[in-house]
N, C-alpha and C positions, 0 to 999 in steps of 0.2 A: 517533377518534384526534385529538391536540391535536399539533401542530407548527407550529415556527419556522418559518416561509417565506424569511425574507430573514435570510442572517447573511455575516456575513466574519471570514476567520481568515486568521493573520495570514502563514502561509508566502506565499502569493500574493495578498494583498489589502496592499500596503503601509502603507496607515492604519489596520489595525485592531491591537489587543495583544493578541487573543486563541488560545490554542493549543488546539486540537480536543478535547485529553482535559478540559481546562475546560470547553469548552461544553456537551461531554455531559452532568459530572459535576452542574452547575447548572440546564441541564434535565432531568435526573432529579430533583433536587432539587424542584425547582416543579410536578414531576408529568406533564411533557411526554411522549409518547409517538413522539415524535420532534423531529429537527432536518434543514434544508436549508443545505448551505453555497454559498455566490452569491457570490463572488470577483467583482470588475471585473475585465472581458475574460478570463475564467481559468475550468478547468473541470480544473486538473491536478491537485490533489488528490484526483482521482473513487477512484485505483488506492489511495492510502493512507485514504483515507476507508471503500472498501469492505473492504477487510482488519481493521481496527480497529473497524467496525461490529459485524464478525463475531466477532473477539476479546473486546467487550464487551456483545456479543449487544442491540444495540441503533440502531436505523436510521437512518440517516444517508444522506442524499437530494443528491445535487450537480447543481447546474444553474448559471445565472453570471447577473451582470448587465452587460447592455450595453447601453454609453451612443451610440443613434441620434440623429442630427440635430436630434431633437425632443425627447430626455429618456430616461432609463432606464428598461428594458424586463425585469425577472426572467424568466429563460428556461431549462425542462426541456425532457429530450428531444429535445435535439440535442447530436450529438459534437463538432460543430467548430466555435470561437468563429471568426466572420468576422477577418480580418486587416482589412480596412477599417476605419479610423475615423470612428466616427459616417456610417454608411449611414444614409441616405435611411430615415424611419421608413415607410412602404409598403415599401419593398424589404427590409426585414430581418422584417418581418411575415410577408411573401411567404416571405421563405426560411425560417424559423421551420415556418411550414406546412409549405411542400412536403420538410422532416427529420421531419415528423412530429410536432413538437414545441409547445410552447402559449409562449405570451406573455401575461404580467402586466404591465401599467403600474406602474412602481414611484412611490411619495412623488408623488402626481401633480401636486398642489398647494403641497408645499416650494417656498420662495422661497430655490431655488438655482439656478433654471436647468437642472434636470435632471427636474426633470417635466414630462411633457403637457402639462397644463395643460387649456385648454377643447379638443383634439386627444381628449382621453379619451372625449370626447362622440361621436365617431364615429370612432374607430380600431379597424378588427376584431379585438379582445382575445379569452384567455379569461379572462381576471379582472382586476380590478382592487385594485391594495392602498388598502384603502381606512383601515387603520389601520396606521401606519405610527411606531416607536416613538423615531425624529427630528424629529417632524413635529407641528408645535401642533392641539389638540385642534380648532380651527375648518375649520381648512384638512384633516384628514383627514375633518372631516364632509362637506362639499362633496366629495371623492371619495367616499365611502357613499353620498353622494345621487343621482350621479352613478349607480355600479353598479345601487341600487335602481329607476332611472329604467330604466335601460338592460334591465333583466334579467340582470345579467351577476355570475357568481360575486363576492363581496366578502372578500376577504382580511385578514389581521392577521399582522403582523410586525416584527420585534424593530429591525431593520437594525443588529444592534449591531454595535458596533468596540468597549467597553469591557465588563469582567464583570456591572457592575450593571444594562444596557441587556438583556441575556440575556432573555431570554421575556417582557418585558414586556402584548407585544403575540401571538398567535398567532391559529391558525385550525384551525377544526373539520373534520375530512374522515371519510368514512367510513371503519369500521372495516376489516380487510383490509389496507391499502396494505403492500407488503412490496419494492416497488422504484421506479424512478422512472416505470417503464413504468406501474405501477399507479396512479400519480401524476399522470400524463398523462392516463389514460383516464377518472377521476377527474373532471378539469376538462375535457374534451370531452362531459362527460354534463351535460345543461344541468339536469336534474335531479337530480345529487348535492347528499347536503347538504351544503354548506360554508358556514361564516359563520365571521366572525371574534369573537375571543375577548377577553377583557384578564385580566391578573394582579392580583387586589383583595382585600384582605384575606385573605390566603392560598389561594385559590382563584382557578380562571378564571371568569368570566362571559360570559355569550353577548353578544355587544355589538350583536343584535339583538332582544333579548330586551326587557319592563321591568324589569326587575333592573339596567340599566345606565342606566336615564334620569336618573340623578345621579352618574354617573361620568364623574369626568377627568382623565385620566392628562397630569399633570405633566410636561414634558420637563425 
């Protein structure tokens, strides 16, 4: 399966323009077999996302992004976005876990102050987004290199706020996934395959592949 990992729509994400039946419709379009919506500090669209999945028989994954002390963190499988701002990056780790739930380092090397940074090196993630479709092609390699060093799942994602940002970037997950639980257990398996993907000449390529050693995705 090919899905968005990082997206925001716009009911609860206040910088993005995008509205849910678009996102689908342009990820069907590009060939996506799914999308995740990851709202900052927000996870309320889960009840209108799940209804509209099932309406348009197509799957749609919510988890959120939250910005810890140290940089934003993509988070499935947990119910309750912390009311805290910006916790301590160990302590929303911790509670990430103990909901059962996984943690991605988002944009880890964006020069915006919301990524890890060299923290990526030794924070107990389940993945890292290592392609990230805000993010200059230099600085998502150094997160790849990163994940590849670590052993730790490698990601691709759109993080779009505008239409044409949509799928640029995705990730490969095993066939199956039909919820976020299965999404989870997914990246708890250190052996699943997942890698991340890019959108090039009408198709995705594996961006761990050689098929992609002359690819670079323009921001």
């Amino acid at each position: 399966m090919l899905i968005d990992m990082h997206m925001h729509e716009s009911t609860y994400s206040s910088d993005s323009f995008l509205k849910l039946d678009e996102m689908v419709y342009r990820a069907r379009e590009l060939g996506l077999d799914g999308i995740c919506i990851t709202d900052h500090e927000s996870n309320e669209i889960r009840e209108f996302a799940k209804a509209y999945s099932k309406q348009v028989n197509f799957p749609i994954f919510v988890g959120f992004e939250y910005l810890t002390d140290s940089g934003d963190i993509i988070t499935f499988g947990v119910k309750n976005v912390p009311k805290e701002i910006k916790m301590p990056l160990n302590d929303y780790l911790d509670y990430v876990k103990s909901e059962g739930g996984i943690s991605l380092a988002a944009h880890p090397y964006r020069k915006n102050f919301r990524g890890l940074e060299d923290k990526l090196k030794t924070a107990p993630l389940d993945g890292i987004e290592a392609f990230n479709g805000s993010t200059p092609m230099d600085l998502n390699q150094m997160a790849f290199n990163v994940a590849k060093d670590r052993k730790i799942h490698a990601t691709g994602a759109s993080d779009c706020h505008v239409y044409k940002k949509i799928g640029v970037y995705a990730t490969h997950i095993p066939d199956g996934i039909e919820n976020e639980e299965d999404l989870v257990l997914a990246f708890k398996n250190p052996s699943s395959n997942i890698y991340p993907v890019a959108f090039n000449n009408g198709k995705y390529i594996n961006l761990t592949s050689d098929e992609a050693l002359d690819f670079e995705y323009a921001i």
